[in-house]
C-alpha positions in Angstrom: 129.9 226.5 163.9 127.7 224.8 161.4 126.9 227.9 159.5 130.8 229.6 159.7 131.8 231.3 156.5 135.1 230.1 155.0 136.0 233.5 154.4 136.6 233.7 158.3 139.5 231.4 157.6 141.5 233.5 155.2 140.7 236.4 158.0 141.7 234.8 160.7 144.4 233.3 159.5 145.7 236.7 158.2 145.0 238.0 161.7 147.5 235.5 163.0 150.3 236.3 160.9 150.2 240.0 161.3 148.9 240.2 165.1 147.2 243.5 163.9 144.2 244.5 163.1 145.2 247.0 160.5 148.0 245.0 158.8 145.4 241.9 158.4 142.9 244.3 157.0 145.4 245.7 154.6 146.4 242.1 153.9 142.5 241.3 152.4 141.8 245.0 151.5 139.3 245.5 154.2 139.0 248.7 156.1 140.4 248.5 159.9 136.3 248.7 161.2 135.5 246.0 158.7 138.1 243.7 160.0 137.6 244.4 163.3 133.8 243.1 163.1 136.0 240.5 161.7 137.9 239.4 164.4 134.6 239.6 166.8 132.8 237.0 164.8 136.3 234.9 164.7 136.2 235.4 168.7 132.6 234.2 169.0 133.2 231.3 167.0 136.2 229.9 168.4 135.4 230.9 172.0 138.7 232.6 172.4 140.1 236.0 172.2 142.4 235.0 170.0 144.1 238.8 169.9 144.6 240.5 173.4 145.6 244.2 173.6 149.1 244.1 175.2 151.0 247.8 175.8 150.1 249.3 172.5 149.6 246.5 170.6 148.2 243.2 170.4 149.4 239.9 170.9 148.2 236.1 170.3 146.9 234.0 173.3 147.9 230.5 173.7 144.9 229.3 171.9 146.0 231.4 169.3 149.5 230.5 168.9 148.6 226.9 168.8 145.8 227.4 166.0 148.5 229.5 164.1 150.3 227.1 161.4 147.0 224.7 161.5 144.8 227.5 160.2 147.4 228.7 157.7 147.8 225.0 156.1 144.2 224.7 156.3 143.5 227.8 154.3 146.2 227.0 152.1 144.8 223.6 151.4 141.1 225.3 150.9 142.5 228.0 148.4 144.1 225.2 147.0 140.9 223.4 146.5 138.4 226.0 145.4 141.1 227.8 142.9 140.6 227.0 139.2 142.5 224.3 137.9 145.4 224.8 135.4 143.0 222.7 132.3 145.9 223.8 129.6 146.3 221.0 127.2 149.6 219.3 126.3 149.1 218.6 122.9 152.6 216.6 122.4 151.4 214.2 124.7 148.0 214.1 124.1 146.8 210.2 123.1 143.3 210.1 121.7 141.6 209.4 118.8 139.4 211.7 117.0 136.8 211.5 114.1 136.2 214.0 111.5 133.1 213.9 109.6 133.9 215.1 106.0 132.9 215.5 102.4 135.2 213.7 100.0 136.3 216.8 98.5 137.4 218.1 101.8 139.0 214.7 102.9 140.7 215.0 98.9 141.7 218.7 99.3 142.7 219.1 103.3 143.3 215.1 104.6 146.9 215.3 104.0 148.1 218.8 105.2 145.5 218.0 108.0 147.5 214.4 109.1 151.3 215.8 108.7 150.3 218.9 111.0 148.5 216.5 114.0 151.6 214.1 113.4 154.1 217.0 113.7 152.4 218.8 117.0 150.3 214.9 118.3 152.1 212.6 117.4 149.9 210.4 119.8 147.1 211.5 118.3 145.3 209.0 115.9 142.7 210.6 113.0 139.5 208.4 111.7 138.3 210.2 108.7 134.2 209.2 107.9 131.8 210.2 105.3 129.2 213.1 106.6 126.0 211.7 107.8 122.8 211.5 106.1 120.6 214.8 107.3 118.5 212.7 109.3 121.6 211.8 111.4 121.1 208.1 111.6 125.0 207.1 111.5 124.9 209.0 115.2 121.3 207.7 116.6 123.4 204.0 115.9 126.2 204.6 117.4 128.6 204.7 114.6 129.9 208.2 115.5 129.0 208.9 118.7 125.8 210.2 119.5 123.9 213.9 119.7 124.1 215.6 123.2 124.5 218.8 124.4 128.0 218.2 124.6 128.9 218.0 120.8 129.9 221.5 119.6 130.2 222.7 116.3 133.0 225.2 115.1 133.3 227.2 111.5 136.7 226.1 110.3 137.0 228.3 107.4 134.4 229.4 103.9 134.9 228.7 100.4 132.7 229.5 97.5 131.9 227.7 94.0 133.7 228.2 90.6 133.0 226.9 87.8 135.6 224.9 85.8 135.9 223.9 82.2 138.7 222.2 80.2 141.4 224.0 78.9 140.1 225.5 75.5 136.6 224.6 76.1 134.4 227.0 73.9 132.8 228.7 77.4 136.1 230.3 77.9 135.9 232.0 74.6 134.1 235.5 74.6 132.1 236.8 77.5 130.8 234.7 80.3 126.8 234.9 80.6 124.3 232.6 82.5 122.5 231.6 79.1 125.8 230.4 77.8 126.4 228.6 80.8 123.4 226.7 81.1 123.5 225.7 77.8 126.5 223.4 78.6 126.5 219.7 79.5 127.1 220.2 83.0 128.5 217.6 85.7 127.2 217.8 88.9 128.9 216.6 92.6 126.4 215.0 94.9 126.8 212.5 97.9 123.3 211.9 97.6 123.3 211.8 94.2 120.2 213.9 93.2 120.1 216.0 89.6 119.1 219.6 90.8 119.9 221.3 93.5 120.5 225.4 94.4 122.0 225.9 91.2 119.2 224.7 89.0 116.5 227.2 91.4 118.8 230.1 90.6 118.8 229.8 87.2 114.9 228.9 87.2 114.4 232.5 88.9 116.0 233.8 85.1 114.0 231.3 83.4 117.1 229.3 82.3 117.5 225.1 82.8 121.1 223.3 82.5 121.7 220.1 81.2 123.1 217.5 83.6 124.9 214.5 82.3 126.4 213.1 84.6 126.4 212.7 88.6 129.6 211.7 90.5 129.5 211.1 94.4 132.2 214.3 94.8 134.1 217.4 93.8 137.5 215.6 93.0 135.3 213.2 90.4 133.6 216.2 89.2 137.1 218.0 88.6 138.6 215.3 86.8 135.6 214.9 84.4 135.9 218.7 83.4 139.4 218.0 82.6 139.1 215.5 80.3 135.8 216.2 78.4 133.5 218.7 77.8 131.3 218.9 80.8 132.0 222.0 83.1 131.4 221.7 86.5 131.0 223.9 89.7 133.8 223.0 92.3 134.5 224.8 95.4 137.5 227.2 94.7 139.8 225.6 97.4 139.8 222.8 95.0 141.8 224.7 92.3 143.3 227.5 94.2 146.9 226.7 93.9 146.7 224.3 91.8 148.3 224.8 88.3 147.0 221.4 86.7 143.7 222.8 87.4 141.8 223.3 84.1 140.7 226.5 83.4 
């Protein structure tokens, strides 16, 4: 009994609700020869016959009448047990508080639309914007966000690309557009960390051009604004002014 499959419990408890052979096999889609074998392991392990033939059938012995409605709430109870659990998540009632790493120009651009759709669908939910990390991840080895495990998971939310953007009648946007004529601007640059070159600067080395850089501002939003108003152009990711008729051009 200390090895006895647990299958053996949905078969036998099968067996006792049909009293046939052929009806329980068809009941687990087992062949009559596979669930007779079946029924001779059952016998050997409960030291009962369990079935008997009787005229042209078969019928339950006493044993087996009195294990009946204990084996069919036990197996119930097992199925029960072993069966996936419904994990669906009610979001209306969900109460937890969760915290989103993000650029400024993506807490600017998407923090609002962002709140009034977790307040419409969680209302219980509570948001805790933060500023991204430095690359060595030191805000998470502290404590301050959590920390790296296996567990954290990472998912693309959506792309953007860079445009560049210039003050309405800026002298840029008159004639043809050309890499020469864009590095010759005065240029302002978005960077958290606040360096002067970056991936921009490398692709325009490769055509042996070099922009000028005036002015560093911690994000896109700041880097938007002083476009508007001056003549500096900037490169801003395109969800910034998508939609946006106060854009400058």
């Amino acid at each position: 009994m200390s090895d006895l499959d647990l299958n053996l419990l949905t078969a036998l408890d099968a067996l006792l609700a049909e009293g046939s052979v052929t009806k329980a096999g068809a009941r687990l889609k087992l062949s009559p020869s596979a669930m007779s074998r079946t029924l001779t392991r059952l016998r050997a392990a409960a030291g009962d016959p369990l079935l008997v033939r009787a005229g042209r059938g078969l019928v339950l012995t006493p044993r087996a009448m009195a294990l009946r409605d204990r084996v069919h709430e036990l197996n119930r109870e097992v199925r029960a047990t072993l069966s996936p659990q419904d994990d669906s998540l009610d979001i209306a009632s969900l109460a937890h508080a969760f915290t989103i790493r993000a650029s400024e120009g993506f807490v600017a651009l998407l923090c609002a639309p962002v709140i009034a759709a977790v307040a419409k669908t969680a209302p219980h939910v509570r948001l805790r914007f933060a500023p991204k990390p430095e690359k060595n991840g030191r805000p998470l080895r502290d404590g301050v966000l959590g920390a790296f495990a296996p567990e954290i998971r990472a998912q693309l939310v959506f792309r953007d690309r860079l445009v560049g953007v210039a003050r309405t009648g800026h002298p840029l946007l008159e004639g043809s557009l050309s890499p020469q004529r864009y590095a010759d601007c005065q240029h302002v640059v978005a960077s958290r960390r606040g360096v002067f070159e970056g991936p921009v600067d490398e692709a325009l080395a490769e055509l042996g051009l070099e922009r000028i850089v005036g002015a560093v501002v911690p994000g896109f939003p700041d880097a938007l604004a002083i476009a508007a108003r001056s003549d500096l152009v900037a490169l801003v990711p395109a969800s910034c002014v998508d939609g946006d008729t106060a854009a400058p051009g």
